[in-house]
Backbone bond lengths (Angstrom), bond angles and torsions (degrees), N, CA, C in turn:
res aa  C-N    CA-C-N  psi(-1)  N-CA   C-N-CA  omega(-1)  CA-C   N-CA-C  phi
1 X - - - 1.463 - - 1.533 111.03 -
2 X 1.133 108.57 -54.77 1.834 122.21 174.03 2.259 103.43 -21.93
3 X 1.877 73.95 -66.79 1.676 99.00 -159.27 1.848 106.54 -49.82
4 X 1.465 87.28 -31.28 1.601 94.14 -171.52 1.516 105.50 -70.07
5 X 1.104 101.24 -51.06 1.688 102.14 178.50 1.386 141.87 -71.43
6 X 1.033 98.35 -8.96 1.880 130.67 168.15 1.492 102.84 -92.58
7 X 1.332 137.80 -32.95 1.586 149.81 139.19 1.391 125.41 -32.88
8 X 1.336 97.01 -58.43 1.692 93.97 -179.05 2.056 103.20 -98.09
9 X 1.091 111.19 -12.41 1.300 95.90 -178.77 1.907 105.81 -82.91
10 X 1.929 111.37 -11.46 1.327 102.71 173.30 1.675 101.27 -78.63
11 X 1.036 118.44 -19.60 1.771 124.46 -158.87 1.769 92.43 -87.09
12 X 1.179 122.07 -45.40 1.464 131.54 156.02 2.129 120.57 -9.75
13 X 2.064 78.62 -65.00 1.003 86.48 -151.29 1.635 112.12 -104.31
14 X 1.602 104.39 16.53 1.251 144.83 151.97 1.622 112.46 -45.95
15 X 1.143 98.32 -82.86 1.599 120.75 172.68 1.146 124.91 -98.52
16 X 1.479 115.57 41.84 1.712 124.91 162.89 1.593 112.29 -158.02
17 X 1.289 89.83 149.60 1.406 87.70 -159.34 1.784 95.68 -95.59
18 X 1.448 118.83 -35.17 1.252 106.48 175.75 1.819 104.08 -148.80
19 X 1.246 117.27 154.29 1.688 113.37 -171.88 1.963 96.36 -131.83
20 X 1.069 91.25 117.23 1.714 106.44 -174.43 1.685 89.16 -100.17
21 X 1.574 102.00 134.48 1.724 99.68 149.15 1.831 85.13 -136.32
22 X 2.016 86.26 171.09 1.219 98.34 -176.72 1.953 98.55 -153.25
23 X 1.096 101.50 123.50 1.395 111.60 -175.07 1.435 128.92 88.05
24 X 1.430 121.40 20.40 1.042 146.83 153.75 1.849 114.85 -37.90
25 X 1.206 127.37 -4.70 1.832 135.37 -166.78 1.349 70.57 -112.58
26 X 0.928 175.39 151.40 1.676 172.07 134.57 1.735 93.62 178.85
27 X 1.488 104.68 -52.28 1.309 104.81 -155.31 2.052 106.55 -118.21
28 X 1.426 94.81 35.85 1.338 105.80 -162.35 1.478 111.10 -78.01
29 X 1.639 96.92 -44.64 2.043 97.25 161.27 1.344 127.78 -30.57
30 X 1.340 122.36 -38.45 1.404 138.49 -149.35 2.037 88.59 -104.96
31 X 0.836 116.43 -11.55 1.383 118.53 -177.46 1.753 116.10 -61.43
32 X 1.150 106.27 -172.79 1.428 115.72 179.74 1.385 100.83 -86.54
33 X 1.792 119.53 -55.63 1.571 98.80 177.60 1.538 113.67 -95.07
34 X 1.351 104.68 33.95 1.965 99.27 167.73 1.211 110.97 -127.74
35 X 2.257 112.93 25.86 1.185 110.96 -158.18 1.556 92.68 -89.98
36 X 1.468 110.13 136.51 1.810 116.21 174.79 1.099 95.35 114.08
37 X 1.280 138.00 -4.66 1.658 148.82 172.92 1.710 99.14 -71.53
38 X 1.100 120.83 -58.21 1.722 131.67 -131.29 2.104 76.20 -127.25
39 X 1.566 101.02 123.22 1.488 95.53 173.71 1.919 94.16 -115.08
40 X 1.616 105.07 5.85 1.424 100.16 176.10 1.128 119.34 -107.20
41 X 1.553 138.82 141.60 1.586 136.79 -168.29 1.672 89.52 -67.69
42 X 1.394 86.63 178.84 1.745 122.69 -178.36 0.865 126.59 -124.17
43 X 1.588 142.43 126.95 1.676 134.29 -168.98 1.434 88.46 -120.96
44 X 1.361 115.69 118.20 1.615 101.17 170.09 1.275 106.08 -115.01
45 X 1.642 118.22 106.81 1.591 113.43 -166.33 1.994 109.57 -104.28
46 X 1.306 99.65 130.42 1.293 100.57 -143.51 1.759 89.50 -120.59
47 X 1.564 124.91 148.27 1.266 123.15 169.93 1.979 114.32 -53.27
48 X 1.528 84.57 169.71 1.923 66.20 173.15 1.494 93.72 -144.28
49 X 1.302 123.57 86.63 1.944 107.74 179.23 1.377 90.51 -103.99
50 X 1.504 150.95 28.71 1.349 135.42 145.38 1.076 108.00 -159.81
51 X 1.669 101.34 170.35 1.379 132.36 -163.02 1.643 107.22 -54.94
52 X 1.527 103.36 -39.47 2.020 107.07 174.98 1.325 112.58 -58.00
53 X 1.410 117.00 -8.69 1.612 109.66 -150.02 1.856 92.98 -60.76
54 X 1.419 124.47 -41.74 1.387 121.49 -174.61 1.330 109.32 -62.15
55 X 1.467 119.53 -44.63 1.528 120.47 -152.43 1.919 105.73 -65.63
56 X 1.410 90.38 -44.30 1.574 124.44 151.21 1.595 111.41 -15.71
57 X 1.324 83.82 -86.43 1.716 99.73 178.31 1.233 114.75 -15.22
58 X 1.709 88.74 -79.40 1.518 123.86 -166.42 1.922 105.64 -52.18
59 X 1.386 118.36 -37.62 1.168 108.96 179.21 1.752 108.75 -62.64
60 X 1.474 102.28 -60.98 1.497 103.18 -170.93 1.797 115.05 -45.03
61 X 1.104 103.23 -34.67 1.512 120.12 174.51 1.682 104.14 -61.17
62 X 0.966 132.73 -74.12 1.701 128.42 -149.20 1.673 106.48 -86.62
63 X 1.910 112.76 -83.60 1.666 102.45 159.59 1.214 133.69 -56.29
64 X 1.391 124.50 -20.10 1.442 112.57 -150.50 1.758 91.88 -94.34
65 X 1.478 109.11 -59.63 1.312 108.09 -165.30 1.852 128.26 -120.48
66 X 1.720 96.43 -7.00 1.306 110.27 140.43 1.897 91.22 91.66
67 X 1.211 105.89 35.96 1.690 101.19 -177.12 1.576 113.52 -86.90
68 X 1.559 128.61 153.50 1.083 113.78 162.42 1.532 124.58 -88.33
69 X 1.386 118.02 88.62 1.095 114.59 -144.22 1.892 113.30 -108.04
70 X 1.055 130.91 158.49 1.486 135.92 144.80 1.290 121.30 -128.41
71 X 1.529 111.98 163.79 1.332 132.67 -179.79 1.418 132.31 -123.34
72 X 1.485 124.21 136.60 1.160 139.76 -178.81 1.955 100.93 -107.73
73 X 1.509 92.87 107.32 1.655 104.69 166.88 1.597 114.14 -132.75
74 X 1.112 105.80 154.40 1.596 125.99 -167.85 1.744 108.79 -54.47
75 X 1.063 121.03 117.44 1.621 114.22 -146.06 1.661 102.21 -72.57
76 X 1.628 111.05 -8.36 1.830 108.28 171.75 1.435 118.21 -62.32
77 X 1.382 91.48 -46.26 1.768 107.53 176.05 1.719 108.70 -82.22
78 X 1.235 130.73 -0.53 1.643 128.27 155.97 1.759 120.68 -106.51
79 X 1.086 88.07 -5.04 1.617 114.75 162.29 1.651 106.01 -67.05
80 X 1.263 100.74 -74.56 1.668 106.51 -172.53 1.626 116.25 -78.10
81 X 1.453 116.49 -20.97 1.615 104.33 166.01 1.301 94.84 -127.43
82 X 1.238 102.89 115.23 1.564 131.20 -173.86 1.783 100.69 -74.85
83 X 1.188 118.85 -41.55 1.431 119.83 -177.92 1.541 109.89 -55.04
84 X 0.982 142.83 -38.05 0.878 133.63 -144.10 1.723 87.69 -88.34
85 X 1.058 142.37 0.77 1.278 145.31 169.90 1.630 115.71 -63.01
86 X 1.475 111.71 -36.61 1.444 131.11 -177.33 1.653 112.33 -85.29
87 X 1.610 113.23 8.79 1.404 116.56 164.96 1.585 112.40 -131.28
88 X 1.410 100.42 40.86 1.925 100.86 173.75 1.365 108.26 89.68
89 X 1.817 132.96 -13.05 1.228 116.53 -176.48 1.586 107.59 -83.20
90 X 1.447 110.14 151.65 1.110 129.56 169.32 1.666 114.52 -137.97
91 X 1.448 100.35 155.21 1.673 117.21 -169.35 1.584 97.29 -65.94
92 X 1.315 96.41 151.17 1.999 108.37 158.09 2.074 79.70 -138.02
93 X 1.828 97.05 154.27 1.046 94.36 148.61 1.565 102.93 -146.17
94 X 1.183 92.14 140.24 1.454 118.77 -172.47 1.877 120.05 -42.53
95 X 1.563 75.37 -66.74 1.680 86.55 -168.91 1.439 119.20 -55.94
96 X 1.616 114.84 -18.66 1.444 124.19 -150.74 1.439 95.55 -127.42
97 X 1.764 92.94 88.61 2.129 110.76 170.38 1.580 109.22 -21.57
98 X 1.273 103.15 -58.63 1.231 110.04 -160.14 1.524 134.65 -75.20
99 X 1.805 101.27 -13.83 1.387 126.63 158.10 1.373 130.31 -74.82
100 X 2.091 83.95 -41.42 1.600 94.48 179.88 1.354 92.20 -39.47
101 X 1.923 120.80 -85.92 1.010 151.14 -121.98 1.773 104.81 -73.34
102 X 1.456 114.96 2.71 1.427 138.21 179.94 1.293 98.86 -84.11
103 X 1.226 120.55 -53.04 1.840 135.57 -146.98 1.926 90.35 -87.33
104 X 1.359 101.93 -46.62 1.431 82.57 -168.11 1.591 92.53 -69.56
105 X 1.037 124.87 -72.67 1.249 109.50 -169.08 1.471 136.35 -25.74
106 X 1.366 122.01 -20.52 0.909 145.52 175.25 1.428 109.72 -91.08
107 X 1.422 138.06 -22.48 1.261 133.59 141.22 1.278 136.27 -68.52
108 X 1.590 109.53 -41.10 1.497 118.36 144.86 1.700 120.70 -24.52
109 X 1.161 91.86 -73.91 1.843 99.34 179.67 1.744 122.52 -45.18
110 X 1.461 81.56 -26.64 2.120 94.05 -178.14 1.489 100.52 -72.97
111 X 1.546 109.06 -55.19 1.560 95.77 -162.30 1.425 135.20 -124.75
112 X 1.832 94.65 29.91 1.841 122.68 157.34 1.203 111.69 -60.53
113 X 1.456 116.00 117.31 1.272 134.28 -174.75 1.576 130.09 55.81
114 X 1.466 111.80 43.01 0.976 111.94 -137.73 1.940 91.53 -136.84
115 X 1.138 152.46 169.47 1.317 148.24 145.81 1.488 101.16 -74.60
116 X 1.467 128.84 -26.77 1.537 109.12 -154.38 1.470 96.11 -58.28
117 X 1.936 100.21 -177.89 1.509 128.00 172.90 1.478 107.50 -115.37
118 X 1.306 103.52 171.59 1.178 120.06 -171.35 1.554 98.35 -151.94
119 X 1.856 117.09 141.10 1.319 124.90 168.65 1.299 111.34 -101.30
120 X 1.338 126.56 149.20 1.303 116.40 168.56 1.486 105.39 -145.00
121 X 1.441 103.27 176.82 1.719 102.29 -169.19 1.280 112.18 -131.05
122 X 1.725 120.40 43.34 1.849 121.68 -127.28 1.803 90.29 -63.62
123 X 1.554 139.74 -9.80 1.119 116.99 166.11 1.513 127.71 -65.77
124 X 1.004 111.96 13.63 1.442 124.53 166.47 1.787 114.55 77.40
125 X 1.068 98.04 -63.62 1.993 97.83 175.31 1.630 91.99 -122.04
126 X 1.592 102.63 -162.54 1.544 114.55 -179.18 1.329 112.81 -96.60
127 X 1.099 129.10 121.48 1.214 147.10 145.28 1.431 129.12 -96.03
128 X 1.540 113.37 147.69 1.593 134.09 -156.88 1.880 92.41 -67.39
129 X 1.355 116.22 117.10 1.346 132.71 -174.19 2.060 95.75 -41.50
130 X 0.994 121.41 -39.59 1.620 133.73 -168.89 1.737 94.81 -64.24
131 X 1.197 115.39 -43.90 1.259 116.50 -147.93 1.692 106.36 -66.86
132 X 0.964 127.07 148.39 1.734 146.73 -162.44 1.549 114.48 -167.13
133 X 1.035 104.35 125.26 1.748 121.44 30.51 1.761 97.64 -114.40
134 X 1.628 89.08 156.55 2.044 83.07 178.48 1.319 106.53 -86.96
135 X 1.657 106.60 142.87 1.159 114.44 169.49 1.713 122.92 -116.91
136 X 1.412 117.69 127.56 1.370 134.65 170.77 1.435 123.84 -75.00
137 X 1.606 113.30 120.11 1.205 105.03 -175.76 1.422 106.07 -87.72
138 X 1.186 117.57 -173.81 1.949 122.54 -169.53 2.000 99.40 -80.16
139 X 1.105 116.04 -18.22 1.355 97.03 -172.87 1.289 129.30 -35.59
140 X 1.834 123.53 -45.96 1.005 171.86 -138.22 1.699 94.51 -88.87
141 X 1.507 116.36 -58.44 1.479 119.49 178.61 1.616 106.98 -90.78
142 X 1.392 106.89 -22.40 1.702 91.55 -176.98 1.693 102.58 -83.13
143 X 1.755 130.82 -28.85 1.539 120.33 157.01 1.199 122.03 -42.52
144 X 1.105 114.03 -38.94 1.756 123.70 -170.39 1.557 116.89 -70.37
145 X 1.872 94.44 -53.18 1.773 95.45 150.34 1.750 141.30 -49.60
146 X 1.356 89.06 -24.52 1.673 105.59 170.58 1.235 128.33 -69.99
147 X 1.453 92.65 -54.88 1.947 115.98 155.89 1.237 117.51 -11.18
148 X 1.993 88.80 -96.37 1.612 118.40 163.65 1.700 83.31 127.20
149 X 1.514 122.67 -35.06 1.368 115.51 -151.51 1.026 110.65 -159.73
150 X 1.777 137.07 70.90 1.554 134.54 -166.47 1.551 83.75 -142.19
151 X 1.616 83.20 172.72 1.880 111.67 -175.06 1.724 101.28 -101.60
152 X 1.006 124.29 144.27 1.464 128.21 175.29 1.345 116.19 -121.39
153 X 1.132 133.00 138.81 1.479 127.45 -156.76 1.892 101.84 -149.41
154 X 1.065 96.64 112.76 1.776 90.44 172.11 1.509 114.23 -69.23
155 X 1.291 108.12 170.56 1.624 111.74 171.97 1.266 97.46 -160.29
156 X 1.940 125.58 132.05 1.165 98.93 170.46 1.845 78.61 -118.23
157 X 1.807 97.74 -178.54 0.839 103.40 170.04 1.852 121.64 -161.64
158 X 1.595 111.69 149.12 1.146 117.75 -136.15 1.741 105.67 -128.04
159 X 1.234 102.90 125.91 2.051 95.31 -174.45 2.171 85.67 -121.88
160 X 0.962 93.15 141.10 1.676 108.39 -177.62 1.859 114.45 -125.75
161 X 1.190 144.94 164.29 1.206 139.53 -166.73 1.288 86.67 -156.73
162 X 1.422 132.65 102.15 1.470 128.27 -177.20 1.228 116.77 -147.31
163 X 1.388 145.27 -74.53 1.522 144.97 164.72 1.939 103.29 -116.39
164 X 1.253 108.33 56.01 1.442 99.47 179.01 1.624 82.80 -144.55
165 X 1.574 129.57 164.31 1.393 138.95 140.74 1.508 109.28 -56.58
166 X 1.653 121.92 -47.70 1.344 116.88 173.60 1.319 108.93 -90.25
167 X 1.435 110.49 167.79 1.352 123.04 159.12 1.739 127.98 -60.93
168 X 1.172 112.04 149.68 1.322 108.86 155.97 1.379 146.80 -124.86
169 X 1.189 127.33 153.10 1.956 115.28 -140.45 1.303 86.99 -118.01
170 X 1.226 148.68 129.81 1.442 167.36 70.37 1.842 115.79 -3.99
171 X 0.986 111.72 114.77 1.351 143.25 152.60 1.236 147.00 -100.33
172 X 1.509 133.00 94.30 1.514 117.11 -153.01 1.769 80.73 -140.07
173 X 1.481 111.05 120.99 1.044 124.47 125.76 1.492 150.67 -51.86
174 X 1.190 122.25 137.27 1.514 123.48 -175.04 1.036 112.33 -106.90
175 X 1.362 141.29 -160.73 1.520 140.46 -169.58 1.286 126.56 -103.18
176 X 0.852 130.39 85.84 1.408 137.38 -166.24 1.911 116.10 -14.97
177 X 1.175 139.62 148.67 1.373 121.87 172.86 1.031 96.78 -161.70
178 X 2.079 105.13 138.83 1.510 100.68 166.90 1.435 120.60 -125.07
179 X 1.567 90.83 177.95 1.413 108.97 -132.89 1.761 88.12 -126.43
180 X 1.150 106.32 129.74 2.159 114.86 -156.46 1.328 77.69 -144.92
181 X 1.631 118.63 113.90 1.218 131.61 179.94 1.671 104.55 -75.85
182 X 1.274 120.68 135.14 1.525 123.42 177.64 1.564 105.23 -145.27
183 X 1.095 124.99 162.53 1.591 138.77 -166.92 1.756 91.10 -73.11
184 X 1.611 133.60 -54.92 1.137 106.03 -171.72 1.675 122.06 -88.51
185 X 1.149 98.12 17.39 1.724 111.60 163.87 1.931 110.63 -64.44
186 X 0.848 109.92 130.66 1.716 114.75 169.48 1.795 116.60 -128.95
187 X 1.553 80.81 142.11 1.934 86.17 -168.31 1.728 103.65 -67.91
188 X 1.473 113.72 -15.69 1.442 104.84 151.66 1.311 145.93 -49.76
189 X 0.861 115.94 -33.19 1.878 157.91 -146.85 1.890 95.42 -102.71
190 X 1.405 95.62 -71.16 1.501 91.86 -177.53 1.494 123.66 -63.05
191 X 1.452 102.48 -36.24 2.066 112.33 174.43 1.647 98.87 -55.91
192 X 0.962 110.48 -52.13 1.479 102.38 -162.26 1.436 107.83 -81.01
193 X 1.467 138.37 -14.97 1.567 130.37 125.59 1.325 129.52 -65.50
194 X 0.984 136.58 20.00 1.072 146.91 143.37 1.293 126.41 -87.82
195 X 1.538 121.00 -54.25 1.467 116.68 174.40 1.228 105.65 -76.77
196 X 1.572 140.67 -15.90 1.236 119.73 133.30 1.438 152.83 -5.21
197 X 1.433 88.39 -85.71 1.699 115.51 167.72 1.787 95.88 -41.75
198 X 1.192 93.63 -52.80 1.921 90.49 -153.49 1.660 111.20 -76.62
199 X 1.340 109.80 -29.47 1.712 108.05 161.01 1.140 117.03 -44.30
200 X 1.899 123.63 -56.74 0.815 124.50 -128.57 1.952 79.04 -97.51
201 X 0.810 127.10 -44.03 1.718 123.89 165.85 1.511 120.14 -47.27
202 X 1.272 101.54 -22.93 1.816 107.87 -162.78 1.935 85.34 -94.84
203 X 0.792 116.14 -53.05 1.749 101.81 158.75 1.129 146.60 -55.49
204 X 1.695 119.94 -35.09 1.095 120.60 178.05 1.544 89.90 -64.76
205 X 1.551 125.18 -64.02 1.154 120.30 -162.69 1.887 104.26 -53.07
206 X 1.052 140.06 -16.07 1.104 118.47 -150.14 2.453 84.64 -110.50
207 X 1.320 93.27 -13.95 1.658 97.45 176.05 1.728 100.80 -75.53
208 X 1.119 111.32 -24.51 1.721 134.26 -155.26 2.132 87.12 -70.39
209 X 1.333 83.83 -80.46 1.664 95.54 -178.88 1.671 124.85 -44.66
210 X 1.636 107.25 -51.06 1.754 118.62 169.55 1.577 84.86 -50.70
211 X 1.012 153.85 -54.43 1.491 137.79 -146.95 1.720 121.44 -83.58
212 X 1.452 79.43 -31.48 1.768 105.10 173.45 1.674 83.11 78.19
213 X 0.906 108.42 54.29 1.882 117.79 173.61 1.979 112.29 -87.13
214 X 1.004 120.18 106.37 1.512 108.76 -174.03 2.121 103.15 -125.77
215 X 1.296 98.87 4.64 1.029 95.92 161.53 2.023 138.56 -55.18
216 X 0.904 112.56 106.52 1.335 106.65 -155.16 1.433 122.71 116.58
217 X 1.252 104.77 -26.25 1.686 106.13 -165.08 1.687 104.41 -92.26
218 X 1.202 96.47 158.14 1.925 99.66 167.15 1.340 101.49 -134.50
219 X 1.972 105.56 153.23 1.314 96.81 -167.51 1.438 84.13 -105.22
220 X 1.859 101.89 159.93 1.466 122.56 179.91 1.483 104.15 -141.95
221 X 1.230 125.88 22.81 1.538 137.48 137.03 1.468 124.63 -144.62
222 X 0.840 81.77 142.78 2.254 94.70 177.42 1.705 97.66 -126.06
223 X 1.722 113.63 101.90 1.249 111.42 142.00 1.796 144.38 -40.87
224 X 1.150 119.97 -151.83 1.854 121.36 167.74 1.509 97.14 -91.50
225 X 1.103 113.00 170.78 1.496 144.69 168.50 1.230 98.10 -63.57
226 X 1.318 131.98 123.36 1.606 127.49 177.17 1.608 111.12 -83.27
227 X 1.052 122.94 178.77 1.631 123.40 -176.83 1.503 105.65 -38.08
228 X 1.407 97.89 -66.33 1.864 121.70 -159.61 1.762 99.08 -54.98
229 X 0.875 106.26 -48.23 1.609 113.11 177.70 1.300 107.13 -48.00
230 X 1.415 119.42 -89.04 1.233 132.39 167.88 1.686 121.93 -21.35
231 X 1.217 117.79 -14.97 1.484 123.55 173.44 1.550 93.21 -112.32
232 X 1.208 116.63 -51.18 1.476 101.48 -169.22 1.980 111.28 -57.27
233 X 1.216 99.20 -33.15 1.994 94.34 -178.39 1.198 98.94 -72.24
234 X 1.775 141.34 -50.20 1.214 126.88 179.84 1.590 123.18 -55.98
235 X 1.291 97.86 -18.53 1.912 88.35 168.29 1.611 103.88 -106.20
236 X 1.239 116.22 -15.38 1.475 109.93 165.88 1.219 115.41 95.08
237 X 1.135 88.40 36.63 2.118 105.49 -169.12 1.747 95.04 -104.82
238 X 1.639 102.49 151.16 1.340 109.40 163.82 1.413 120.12 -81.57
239 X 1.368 123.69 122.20 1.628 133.33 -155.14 2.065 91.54 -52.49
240 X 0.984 99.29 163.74 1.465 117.94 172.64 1.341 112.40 -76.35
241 X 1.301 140.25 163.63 1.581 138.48 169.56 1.466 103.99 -131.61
């Protein structure tokens, strides 16, 4: 797990020029030094409009913030990168009731009574970060029903191409909330607070970036020196903004 995450956070920082998160103390119980704090798992269900959204994951999870974490990804895309199996991900497949309803259970069982985390992607495949309104499928409330008793935490997340050669990755956490399974609870009820929560995060963060707003944020990657840089220190000039 270590190797993997020290892997993709160098591959990260390959192809990005800078990685902002913001609200990361939200989910600090569930951490490495707040582990024995939190005796309830964690679902942190996060947008998915690209292919990093896992590699992503997996960083914020191992160096960055030290969670004991697993993952639920779309079994086409764990089909074709087999690695990602050797850092906690496991298949769901959608179309097939009877698989779905295998996988959660099988996530259920990981993180009943337990501090670990769990990632999820409740929009089901990838969709274009712009696209609206987001929609949540039930997986997300029927795990939680399985549970009986976990914390749910949005995450959206944001890659931009603006005054850098690389991109930059935005991370904004939402507020953690829990979720105490009861008879007049409905897996209706919870999806549609859920894709809630996560709109309304997947905008702020996406109002956050149009603004070039970094107030609040801390960075937890530093890419290479982009071209412009790299000429501007050899003549000894202060970079442009």
């Amino acid at each position: 797990m270590a190797f993997w995450g020290m892997w993709f956070q160098r591959t990260l920082r390959r192809h990005f020029h800078t990685g902002l998160m913001k609200g990361a103390e939200q989910v600090r119980p569930w951490t490495g030094d707040g582990q024995g704090r939190m005796t309830q798992p964690l679902i942190l269900y996060a947008t998915h409009g690209s292919w990093w959204d896992a590699a992503l994951s997996i960083v914020l999870s191992v160096p960055v913030l030290g969670l004991r974490s697993y993952g639920m990804m779309e079994y086409r895309q764990l089909a074709r990168y087999k690695f990602f199996r050797q850092v906690g991900m496991f298949s769901v497949i959608r179309e097939d009731a009877r698989s779905a309803m295998h996988s959660l259970r099988y996530a259920a069982d990981l993180l009943r009574d337990t501090g670990r985390s769990l990632w999820m992607f409740p929009q089901g495949t990838l969709v274009h970060q712009e696209h609206r309104p987001i929609v949540c499928e039930p997986g997300i409330a029927l795990l939680t029903k399985s549970i009986g008793d976990v914390w749910l935490c949005p995450v959206a997340y944001r890659y931009e191409m603006l005054r850098e050669q690389r991109g930059e990755i935005r991370v904004l956490f939402g507020t953690p909330h829990r979720e105490q399974w009861s008879p007049d609870r409905s897996v209706r009820a919870l999806v549609q607070d859920c894709t809630h929560r996560l709109t309304v995060l997947a905008d702020e963060v996406r109002h956050d970036a149009m603004h070039e707003q970094r107030d609040g944020y801390d960075v937890f990657l530093r890419g290479p020196l982009s071209m412009e840089q790299r000429f501007d220190r050899i003549l000894g000039r202060t970079p442009s903004r």
